[in-house]
N, C-alpha and C positions, 0 to 999 in steps of 0.2 A: 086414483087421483094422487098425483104426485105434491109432497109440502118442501119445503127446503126452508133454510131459516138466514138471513144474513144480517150479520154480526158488526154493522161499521167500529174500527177502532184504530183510526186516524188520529184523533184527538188531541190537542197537546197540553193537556190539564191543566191549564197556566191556573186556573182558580186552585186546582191543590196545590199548587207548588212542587210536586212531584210527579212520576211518570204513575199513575193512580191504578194500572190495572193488573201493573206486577206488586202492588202493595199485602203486605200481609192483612188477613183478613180473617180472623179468627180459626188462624193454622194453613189458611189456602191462599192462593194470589187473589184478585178478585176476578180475575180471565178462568182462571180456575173452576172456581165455584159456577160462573154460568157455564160454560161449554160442557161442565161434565154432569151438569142439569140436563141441557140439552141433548145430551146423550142417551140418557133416557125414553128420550121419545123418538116415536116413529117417523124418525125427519130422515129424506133421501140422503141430505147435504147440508153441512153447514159451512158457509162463507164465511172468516174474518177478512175482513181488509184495513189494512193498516200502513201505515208511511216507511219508505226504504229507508234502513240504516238503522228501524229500531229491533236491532237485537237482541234486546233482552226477550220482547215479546215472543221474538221467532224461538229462542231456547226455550220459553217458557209454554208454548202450545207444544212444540216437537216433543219436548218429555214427557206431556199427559198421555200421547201414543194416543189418541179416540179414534177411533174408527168414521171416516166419512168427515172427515173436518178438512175443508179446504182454505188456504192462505192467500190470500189479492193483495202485492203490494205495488203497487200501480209506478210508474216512470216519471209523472208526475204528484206528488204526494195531493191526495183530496182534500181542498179546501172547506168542506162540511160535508154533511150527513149525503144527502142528494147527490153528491158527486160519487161517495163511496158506494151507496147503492148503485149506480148505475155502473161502476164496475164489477159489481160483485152480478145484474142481472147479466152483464154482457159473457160473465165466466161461465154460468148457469146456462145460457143459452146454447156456448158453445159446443157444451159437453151431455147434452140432457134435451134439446128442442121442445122445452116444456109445451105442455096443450092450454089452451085459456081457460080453463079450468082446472089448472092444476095451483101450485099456493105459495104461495111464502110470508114468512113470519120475519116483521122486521125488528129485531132486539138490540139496540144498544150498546155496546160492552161493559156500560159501567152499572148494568142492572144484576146485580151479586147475588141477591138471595131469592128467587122466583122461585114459586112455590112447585114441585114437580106436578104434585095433585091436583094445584091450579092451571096448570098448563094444559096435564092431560083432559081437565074440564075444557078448556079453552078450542084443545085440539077437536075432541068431540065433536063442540058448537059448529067450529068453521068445516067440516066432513058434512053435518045436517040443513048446511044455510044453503044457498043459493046467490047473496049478497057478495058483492065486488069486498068489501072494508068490512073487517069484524074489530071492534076496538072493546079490550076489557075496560071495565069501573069497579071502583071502589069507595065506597063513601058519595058518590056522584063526580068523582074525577076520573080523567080518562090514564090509561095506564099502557104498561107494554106487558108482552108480546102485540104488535099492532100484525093483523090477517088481511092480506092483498091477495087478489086472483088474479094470476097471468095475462090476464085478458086486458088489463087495464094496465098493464107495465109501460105500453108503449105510449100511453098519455102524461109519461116522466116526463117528455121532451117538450110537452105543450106547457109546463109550469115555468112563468116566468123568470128571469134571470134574479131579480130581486125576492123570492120566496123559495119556501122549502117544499120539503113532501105533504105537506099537513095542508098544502095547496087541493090534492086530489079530494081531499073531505069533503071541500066546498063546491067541487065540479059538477058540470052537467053530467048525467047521464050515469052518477053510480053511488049505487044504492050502500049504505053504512046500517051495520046491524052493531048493537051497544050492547055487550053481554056485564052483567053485575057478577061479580064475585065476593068469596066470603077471607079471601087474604091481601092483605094492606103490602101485599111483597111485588106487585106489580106496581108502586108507588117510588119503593125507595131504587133510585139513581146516587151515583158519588159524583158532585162537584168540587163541595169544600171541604175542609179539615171537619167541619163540624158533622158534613154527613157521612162521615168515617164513623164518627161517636155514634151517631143515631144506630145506625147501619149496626154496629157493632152490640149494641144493647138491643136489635130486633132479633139477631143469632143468640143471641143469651138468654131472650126471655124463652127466641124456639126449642131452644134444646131443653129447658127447665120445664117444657108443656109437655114435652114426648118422652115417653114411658121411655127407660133405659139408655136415653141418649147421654 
């Protein structure tokens, strides 16, 4: 069973006031810190997709050199999340004819600090389910990595023009499994200046808990 992970990172940070995912981030960019997370695990593929002409991005993934990271920057730059996946499932399809049973993990770019150990618990879960939607929590919120099974990709097209992906949740005919977790890192996203700070003091208190860090 094949997982693949896609990465929308179109975005244009107007809440940071800055291009936020080549931001320093306690030594790494914040594109940084997840992709080479994701690296980690046993993902076929991982998909950014991001808007032509931003360059700095493109330098900035091509020097991490990762193995299995593939770049979507589409002709027309994607207007939200749901357009970026749908190019990033059309790249995946092309090169891979995934099975309906095979997976993908959809992450955000501006989720920086995911825990690896919480992931590979996550990956575990969605290998032993059976369910279309596996969505981590924490505290009783829902969180990312979100786990989609191929099988239901081609119900993107049925979600109306005014909604997102978060529309499948509430679909007929597919089943959501809600796994609890014991790290608050599938919480923190960067929109504003302030959750630079947050973000920043969650690296600090982690490295201050882990022996030798």
């Amino acid at each position: 069973m094949s997982l693949f992970a896609i990465v929308p990172a179109a975005g244009l940070s107007r809440r940071m006031g800055q291009p936020k995912l080549v931001m320093d981030l306690g030594g790494k960019t914040v594109i940084e810190r997840l992709l080479t997370t994701l690296s980690l695990l046993s993902v076929d593929e991982t998909v950014v997709v991001f808007r032509r002409g931003d360059e700095e991005l493109t330098n900035v993934i091509k020097a991490l050199g990762l193995p299995n990271v593939h770049t979507v920057q589409p002709d027309v730059d994607p207007p939200d999340m749901r357009r970026s996946v749908e190019h990033a499932v059309e790249a995946l399809r092309g090169r891979y004819a995934p099975q309906t049973s095979d997976g993908w993990m959809l992450i955000p770019a501006d989720y920086p600090v995911l825990d690896p150990s919480t992931l590979a618990e996550l990956v575990a879960a969605w290998e032993a389910t059976a369910d279309d939607i596996l969505i981590p929590q924490y505290g009783g919120k829902n969180g990312h990595p979100t786990f989609l099974r191929w099988g239901i990709t081609e119900r993107i097209q049925e979600i109306p023009d005014d909604q997102g992906l978060n529309w499948l949740r509430t679909a007929t005919g597919i089943s959501i499994r809600q796994v609890p977790v014991g790290s608050e890192s599938i919480l923190f996203d960067l929109d504003t200046p302030d959750d630079i700070q947050r973000v920043a003091q969650f690296i600090e208190s982690s490295k201050r808990a882990t022996p030798g860090s």
